[in-house]
Phi, psi and omega in degrees: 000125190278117191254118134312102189277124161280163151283352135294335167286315177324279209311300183341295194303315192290328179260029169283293180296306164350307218262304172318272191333328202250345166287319177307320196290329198287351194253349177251326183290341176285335169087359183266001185110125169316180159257134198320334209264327180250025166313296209273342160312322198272315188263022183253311185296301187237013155331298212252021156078017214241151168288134194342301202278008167263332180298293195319309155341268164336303167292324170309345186255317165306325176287310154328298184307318194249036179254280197326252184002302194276341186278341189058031186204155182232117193257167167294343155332273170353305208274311197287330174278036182290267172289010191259304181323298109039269169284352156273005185283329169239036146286311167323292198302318191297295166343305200275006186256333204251328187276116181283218172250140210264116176246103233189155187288145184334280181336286171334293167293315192285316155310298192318302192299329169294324150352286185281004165297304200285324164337301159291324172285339187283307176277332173285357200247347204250308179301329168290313164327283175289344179048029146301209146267165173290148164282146182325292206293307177291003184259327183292316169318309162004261157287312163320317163324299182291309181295275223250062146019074158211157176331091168323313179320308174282325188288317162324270196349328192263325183262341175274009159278310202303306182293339176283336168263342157300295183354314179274350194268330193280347179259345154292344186253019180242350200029056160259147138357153193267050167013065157092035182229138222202191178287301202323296175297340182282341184288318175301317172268358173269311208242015184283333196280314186277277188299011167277308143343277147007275199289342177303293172320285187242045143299001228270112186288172170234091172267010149315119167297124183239000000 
């Protein structure tokens, strides 16, 4: 099905990506632990000393790379989220530069961070949504989907626990400190997957071309 980007779908998609990037950095400045989908960039940025947004990257052209592979085809999708990796890889960077480090009582930071859960499902729910492209992580959730007939909603659930046990397997095999995995990322891969659902049910944008 052939999708118009209107401008109204335009803004939607920009601030969907908008909201992920600032939601990653605010999930890292509470100190409880990333959010699982982007566990394994912060241990990868930092083990090997490399910046959020080049981790990102990096796993994001690979997450392209295994789209091709399970769909067995290589589409224009496929292809633009190639540079949208890129810029959101120096969306990441721009957020982490500009959000300072945040210091607030346990309780606080624990509010905040659910706060900001809804944030993330709110842009991931929007980007998914607007049917433009995806940022690599949500096009693979996608396509896993898409391939084995399941429930987006669910298939987040799933990959973002899978990314959380590499994160942990890549810092033992690094003999590193367990990187930014935390109460916060098991909260984040249990329930970020359940509130987009939330948002699926009573959400309705209005992206109809008139």
């Amino acid at each position: 099905m052939k999708v118009s980007c209107t401008p109204t779908r335009f803004l939607l998609y920009l601030l969907g990506l908008n909201l992920i990037a600032f939601a990653v950095v605010l999930n890292i400045r509470y100190n409880l632990g990333v959010a699982a989908f982007s566990s394994v960039m912060y241990s990868i940025s930092e083990i090997y000393g490399i910046s959020l947004g080049t981790a990102s990257i990096i796993c994001y052209l690979i997450f392209v790379a295994v789209q091709c592979i399970l769909s067995r085809r290589i589409t224009l999708q496929y292809i633009l989220e190639v540079p949208l990796s890129f810029a959101f890889g120096f969306l990441t960077d721009l957020y982490d530069w500009m959000i300072p480090e945040i210091s607030a009582p346990l309780a606080v930071d624990f509010i905040l961070f659910i706060l900001t859960m809804f944030i993330t499902g709110m842009g991931v729910f929007l980007c998914v949504q607007t049917n433009l492209v995806l940022t690599p992580t949500d096009g693979i959730v996608k396509t896993i989907s898409d391939v084995f007939k399941l429930p987006f909603s669910l298939t987040k659930n799933v990959f973002d626990i899978s990314l959380v046990v590499i994160s942990a397997l890549l810092c033992l095999l690094n003999h590193a400190p367990f990187y930014g995995i935390g109460v916060g990322t098991v909260l984040t891969a249990v329930f970020i997957g359940r509130i987009i659902k939330i948002y699926e049910k009573k959400v309705h944008l209005p992206l109809t071309a008139h």
